[in-house]
C-alpha positions, 0 to 999 in steps of 0.5 A: 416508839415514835423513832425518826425515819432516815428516809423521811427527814423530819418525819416520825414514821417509825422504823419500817422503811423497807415496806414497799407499802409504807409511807417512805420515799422510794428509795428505801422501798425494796421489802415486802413483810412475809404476809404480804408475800403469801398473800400475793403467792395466793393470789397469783396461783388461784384467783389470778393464774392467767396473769402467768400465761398472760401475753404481757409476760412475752417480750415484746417482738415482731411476728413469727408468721405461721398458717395453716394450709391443706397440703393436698386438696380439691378445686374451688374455696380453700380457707387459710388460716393465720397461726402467727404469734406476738400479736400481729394486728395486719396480714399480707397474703399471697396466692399466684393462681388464686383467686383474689391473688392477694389478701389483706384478711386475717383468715382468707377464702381463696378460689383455686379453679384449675389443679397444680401446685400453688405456693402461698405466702404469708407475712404478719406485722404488729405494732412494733415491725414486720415479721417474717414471710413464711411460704408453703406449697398446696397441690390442688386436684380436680375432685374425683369422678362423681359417683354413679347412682347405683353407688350411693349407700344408706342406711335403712335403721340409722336412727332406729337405736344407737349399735355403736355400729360405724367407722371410727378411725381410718389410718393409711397412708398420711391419712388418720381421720377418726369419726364417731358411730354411724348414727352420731355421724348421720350416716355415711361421709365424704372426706375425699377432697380433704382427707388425702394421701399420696401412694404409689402403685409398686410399694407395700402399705399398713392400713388400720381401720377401728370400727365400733364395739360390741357388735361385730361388723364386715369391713371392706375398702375399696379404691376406684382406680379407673376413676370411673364413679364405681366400685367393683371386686376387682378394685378391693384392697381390704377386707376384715370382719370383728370388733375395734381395730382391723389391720393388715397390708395393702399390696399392689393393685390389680388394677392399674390405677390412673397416676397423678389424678385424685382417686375415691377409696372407699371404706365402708363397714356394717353389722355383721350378720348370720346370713353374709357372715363369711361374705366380703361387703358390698361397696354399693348396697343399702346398709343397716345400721353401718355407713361407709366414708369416702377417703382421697388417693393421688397415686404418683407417677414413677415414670418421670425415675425412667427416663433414659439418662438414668437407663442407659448412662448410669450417671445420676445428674442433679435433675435426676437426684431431685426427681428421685428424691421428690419422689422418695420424699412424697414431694410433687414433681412440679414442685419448683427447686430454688437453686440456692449458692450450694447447688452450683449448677454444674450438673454434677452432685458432691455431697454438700449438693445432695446435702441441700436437696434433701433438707429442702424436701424434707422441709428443713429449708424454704430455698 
């Protein structure tokens, strides 16, 4: 049947005009046949499925800014890393105290030569506008005391076989840093100066440790709290013998610790043998199939909560509720508060006052 084709004037091209890929004008184009349907279904759920993760679906914006930064850290080269999103083509960093202070690079190095704590910004543009700036704080540390010779360990059968002898998970405190055996890792680690947490000396804590399986292993932790480069008895805070996870809780040191300085905990594990069964291990010796991983502690000082106009007036000022709450919060305490229009100043805190403190050092606000 050869019937005239409304959209086409003139044209014998038959009836089915809707058919986006028949030979009509556009404007009678709005159908597809339930082939053609399928077809594309199958397509664009198996030979083409990236199409639907695709960036060309997102609505075209400006930047969301984002990076990663570590939060506690060592002096010298720290790597920033851009995280933002929708596409930015150029970056604006900047580092006060750093070195360069400023960087146009995607993913800078930056140099940190004396501690403190640092503030980092960060602003992305794309091809449409600039973004937003997003600020984070980093707290730099001199790295711990260098250890003493004799407290160097090896181990003598690392690459004779694999025992599945090592540390596998470390958790306490913010750190939960997992490994793999000791012969996969190539022995004992250092993760001081990038593996940190904060503590203080008066507070309880959990600590979780797995080592390997099947062979049980002697494990023993310590911290060097004079951050004189040595472990001794006096200075261990865990100990646990068996398989997989070992758990229990820290108390207060014996020793007290050197406060607001980068500490060296070490955590160090080894076969378990007939003739040292039921003996702590060593923090300094040669191993045999084991190794020990070297972990950062910043304990914080609580001196700055005793000062004597919270002692003797009982009267809490907004300076002491932000020292307190910094410290509640695990916040440094050089950290800078920016006094926004809800903190009026009047050296008294209300309720909207402590309100705002407590989402600035939660994080849930910049200012």
């Amino acid at each position: 049947q050869t019937d005239s084709n409304e959209c086409v004037p003139g044209k014998l091209l038959g009836r089915l005009v809707h058919n986006y890929m028949d030979y009509s004008s556009e404007t009678c184009q709005n159908e597809f046949t339930a082939g053609q349907r399928e077809r594309m279904r199958a397509a664009i759920l198996k030979s083409r499925e990236s199409l639907l993760t695709s960036n060309g679906c997102v609505a075209v914006t400006e930047p969301v800014t984002d990076f990663s930064a570590p939060t506690y850290t060592c002096t010298g080269n720290i790597a920033f890393k851009d995280q933002s999103t929708n596409g930015p083509t150029s970056w604006s960093w900047s580092f006060p105290g750093g070195s360069p202070e400023t960087s146009a690079e995607q993913n800078p190095t930056i140099a940190y030569n004396t501690p403190g704590t640092y503030e980092v910004s960060l602003t992305a543009t794309n091809n449409i506008r600039q973004g937003t700036t997003q600020t984070k704080n980093i707290s730099v540390y001199d790295h711990p005391a260098d250890l003493d010779p004799s407290c160097s360990v090896n181990t003598l059968r690392l690459n004779e076989r694999e025992t599945g002898i090592g540390i596998y998970n470390v958790s306490f405190g913010d750190i939960d840093h997992s490994t793999e055996s000791s012969k996969v890792d190539g022995g004992s680690k250092d993760f001081s100066c990038t593996h940190i947490t904060m503590l203080n000396s008066d507070r309880t804590y959990e600590i979780s440790i797995e080592v390997g399986t099947p062979n049980e292993e002697n494990l023993g932790v310590y911290i060097d709290y004079d951050n004189d480069g040595l472990f001794t008895d006096s200075e261990r805070i865990f100990e646990s013998s068996g398989t997989g996870i070992l758990s229990g809780t820290i108390n207060n040191p014996e020793k007290e610790p050197v406060n607001d300085r980068l500490l060296r905990m070490r955590v160090i594990s080894d076969f378990k043998k007939y003739e040292n069964y039921n003996q702590p291990i060593a923090p300094c010796s040669d191993l045999e199939y084991g190794q020990a991983e070297d972990y950062g502690i910043v304990f914080k000082s609580t001196a700055a909560v005793q000062k004597g106009d919270i002692v003797k007036n009982d009267v809490i000022d907004l300076e002491d509720a932000i020292t307190a709450l910094k410290i509640l919060a695990d916040i440094p305490l050089d950290k800078p508060v920016e006094m926004a229009a809800e903190v009026d100043g009047n050296s008294a805190i209300d309720m909207k006052e402590a309100i705002f403190i407590l989402q600035w050092v939660s994080g849930l606000r910049d200012n």
